[in-house]
C-alpha positions in Angstrom: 200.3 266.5 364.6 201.2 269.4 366.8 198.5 271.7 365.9 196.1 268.2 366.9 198.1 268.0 370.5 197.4 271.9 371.1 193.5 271.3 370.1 193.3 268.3 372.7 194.8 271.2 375.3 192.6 273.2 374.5 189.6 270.8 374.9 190.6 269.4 378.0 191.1 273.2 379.3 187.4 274.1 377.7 185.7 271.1 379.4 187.3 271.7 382.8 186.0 275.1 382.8 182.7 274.1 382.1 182.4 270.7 384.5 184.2 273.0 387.1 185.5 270.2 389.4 184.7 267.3 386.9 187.3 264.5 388.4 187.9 263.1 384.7 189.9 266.3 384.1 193.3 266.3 384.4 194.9 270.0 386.0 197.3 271.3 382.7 200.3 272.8 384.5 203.4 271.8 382.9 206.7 271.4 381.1 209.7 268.9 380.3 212.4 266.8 381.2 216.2 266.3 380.0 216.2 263.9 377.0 218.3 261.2 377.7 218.4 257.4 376.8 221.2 256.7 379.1 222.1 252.6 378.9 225.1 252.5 381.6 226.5 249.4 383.3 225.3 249.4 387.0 227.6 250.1 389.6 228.1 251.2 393.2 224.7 251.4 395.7 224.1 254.1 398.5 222.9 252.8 401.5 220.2 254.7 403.1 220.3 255.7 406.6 217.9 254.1 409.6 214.3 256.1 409.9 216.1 257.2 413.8 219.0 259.5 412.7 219.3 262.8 410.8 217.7 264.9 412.6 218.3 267.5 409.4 215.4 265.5 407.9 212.8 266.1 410.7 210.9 268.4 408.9 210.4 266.7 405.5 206.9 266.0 404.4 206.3 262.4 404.2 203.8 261.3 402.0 202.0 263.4 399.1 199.5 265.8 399.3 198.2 268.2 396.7 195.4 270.2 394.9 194.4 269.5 391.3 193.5 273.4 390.5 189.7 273.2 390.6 187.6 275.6 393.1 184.5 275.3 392.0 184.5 277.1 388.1 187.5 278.4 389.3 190.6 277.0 387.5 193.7 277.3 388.8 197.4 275.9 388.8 197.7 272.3 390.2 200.1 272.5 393.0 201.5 269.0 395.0 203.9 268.1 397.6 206.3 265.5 398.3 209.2 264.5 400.9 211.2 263.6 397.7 209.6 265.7 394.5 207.1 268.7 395.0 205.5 270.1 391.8 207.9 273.0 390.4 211.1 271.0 391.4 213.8 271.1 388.9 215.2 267.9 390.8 213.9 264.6 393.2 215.2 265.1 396.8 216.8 261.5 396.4 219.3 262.2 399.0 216.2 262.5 401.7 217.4 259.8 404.5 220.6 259.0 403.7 223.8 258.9 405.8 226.7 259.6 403.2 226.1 261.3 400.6 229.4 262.0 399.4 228.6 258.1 397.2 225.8 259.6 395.1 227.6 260.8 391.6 226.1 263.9 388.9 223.0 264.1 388.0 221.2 262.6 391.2 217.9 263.0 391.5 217.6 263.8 387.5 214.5 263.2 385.2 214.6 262.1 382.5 212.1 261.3 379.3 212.6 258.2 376.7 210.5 256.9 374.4 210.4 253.8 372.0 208.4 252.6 369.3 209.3 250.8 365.8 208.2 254.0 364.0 209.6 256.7 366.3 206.9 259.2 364.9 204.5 256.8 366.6 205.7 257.8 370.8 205.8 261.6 371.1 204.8 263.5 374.2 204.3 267.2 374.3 204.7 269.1 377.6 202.2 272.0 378.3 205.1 274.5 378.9 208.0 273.0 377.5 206.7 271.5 374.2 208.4 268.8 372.5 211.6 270.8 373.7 213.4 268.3 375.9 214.5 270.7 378.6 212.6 270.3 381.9 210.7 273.3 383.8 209.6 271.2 386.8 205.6 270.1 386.3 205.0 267.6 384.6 201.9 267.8 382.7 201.6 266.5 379.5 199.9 264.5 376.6 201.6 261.4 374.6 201.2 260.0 371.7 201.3 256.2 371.2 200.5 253.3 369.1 199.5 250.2 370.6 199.8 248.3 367.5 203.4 249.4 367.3 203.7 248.6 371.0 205.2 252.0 371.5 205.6 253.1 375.2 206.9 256.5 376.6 208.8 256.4 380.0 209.0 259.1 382.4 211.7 258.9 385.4 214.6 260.2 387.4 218.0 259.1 388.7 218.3 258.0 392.0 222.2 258.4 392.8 223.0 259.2 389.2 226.5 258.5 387.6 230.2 258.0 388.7 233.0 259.9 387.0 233.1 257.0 384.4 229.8 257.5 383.1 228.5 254.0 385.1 225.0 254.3 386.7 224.6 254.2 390.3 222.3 252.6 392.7 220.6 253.1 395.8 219.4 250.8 398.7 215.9 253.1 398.7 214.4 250.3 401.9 213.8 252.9 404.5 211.6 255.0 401.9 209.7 252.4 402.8 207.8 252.5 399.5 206.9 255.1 397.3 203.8 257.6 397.2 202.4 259.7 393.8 199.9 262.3 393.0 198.7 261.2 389.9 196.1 261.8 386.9 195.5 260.9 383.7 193.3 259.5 381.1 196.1 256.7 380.3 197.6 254.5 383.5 201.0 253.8 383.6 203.1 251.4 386.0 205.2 252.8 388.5 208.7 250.9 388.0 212.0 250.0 390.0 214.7 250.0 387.2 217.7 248.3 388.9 220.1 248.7 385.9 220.8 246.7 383.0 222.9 243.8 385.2 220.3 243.0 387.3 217.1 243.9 384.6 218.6 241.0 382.1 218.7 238.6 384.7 215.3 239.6 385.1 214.6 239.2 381.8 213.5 243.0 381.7 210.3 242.4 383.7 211.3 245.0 386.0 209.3 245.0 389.5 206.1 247.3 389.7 202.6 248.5 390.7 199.7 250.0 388.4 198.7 253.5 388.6 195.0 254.8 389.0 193.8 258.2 388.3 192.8 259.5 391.8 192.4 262.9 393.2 194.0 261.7 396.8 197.8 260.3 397.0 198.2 256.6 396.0 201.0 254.8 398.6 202.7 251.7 397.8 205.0 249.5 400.4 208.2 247.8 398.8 206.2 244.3 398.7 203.6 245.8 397.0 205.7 246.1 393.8 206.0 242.8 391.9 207.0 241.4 388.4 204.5 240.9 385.9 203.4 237.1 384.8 205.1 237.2 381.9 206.5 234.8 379.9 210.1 237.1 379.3 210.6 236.8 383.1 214.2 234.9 384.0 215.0 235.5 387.5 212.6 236.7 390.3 212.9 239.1 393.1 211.2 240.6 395.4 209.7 244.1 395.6 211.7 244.5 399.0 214.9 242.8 397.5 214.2 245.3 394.5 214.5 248.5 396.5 217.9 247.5 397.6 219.3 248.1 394.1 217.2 250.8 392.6 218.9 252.6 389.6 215.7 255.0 388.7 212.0 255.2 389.2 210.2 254.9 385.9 206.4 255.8 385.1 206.0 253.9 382.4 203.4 253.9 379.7 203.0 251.2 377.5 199.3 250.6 376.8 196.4 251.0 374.1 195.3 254.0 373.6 191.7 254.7 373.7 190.2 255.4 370.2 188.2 258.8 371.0 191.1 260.4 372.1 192.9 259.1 368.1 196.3 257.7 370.8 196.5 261.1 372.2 196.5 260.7 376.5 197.3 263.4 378.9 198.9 262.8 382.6 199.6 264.8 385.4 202.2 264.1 388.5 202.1 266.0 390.9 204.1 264.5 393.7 206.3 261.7 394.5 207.0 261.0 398.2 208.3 258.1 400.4 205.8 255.8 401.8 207.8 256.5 406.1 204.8 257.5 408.8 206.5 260.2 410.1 
């Protein structure tokens, strides 16, 4: 299987060469995350502090902004920006806005990589410079592997305030990110998702609030009401995209779909940067 993964690298690198600036061509740049399928009771949230203070945080870029590598038929590394993850970081800048930081616990701002599937051979994901090595190099370029019959998905995320000394998860309230913005490509789209931990996502009945991704060459932005639960039948409780962001455990790309049959299940995706959604 791995020797088909590295042949779909090297098509897609082959073709972008050729089409130059082709915008069906995702920029190949990249690595992996820790591995970790971390199921922790939710605990404490971090309360961010109001858009008007911290004047340490002055100088963040807000937004995303980015360039995909293509210069004509010249090729070269994809490079992105973000007020909370720019493309090379080992970590998310989750502690961007807030007032005390002393409540966030270890591994803050982590990613992370999980994957699920009733045959586990059927969800893999192989990392342009990291392999199917879970260990995390900061790009995250990559193809997966997945089975729609088997319903597999593949989820790609980080940690907002990470964990307590007692191994529980913690929360933040993310509002005055005022939404989140991603640099994004692919040839499969995944949601973007608000995990708020497994208290509050069984009340919801695991249909976790959310937007859908597009391939796009410019940064897609997305306001806390913009991120809604799915009409589905497993849904218990509602909430709100705004109510959501008050209790947000991790931020999850999530990809769950068909694949597309010329590709044989094999999809690429590149994420550039993730950013708040704040004006200044």
């Amino acid at each position: 299987m791995i020797d088909k993964l590295y042949l779909i690298f090297f098509g897609v690198l082959t073709f972008a060469m050729l089409a130059c600036s082709d915008d069906s061509v995702t920029g190949s740049s990249d690595v992996e995350l820790s591995s970790s399928s971390v199921d922790m009771p939710s605990s404490s949230s971090v309360e961010l502090e109001s858009s008007s203070s911290s004047s340490e945080n002055s100088s963040i870029l807000c937004k995303t902004s980015g360039n995909w590598g293509y210069d004509g038929c010249i090729v070269n590394m994809p490079s992105g920006r973000g007020d909370l993850w720019s493309n090379g970081d080992s970590v998310v800048s989750t502690k961007a806005y807030v007032g005390d930081t002393s409540k966030f616990g270890k591994r803050a701002g982590e990613w992370f990589f999980e994957k699920d599937s009733v045959d586990e051979k059927q969800a893999e994901i192989l990392w342009t410079y990291g392999g199917l090595i879970p260990e995390f190099k900061g790009i995250l370029d990559a193809v997966v592997l997945l089975d729609g019959s088997y319903n597999s998905f593949i989820n790609v995320g980080f940690y907002t305030a990470g964990f307590d000394s007692d191994g529980a998860a913690l929360s933040v309230d993310a509002s005055n990110w005022n939404g989140l913005c991603v640099l994004y490509r692919g040839s499969i789209m995944p949601t973007l998702q608000l995990d708020l931990g497994d208290s509050i996502n069984k009340k919801l009945g695991n249909v976790l609030p959310s937007v859908a991704l597009e391939s796009k060459e410019e940064s897609q932005c997305f306001e806390w009401k913009d991120f809604k639960q799915s009409d589905s039948e497993n849904a218990i409780e509602s909430i709100s995209g705004e109510d959501a962001a008050k209790h947000v455990e991790k931020i999850v790309f999530h990809f769950q779909i068909e694949p597309y049959e010329d590709f044989d299940g094999h999809e690429s995706f590149t994420i550039l940067a993730v950013g708040t959604n704040r004006d200044e």
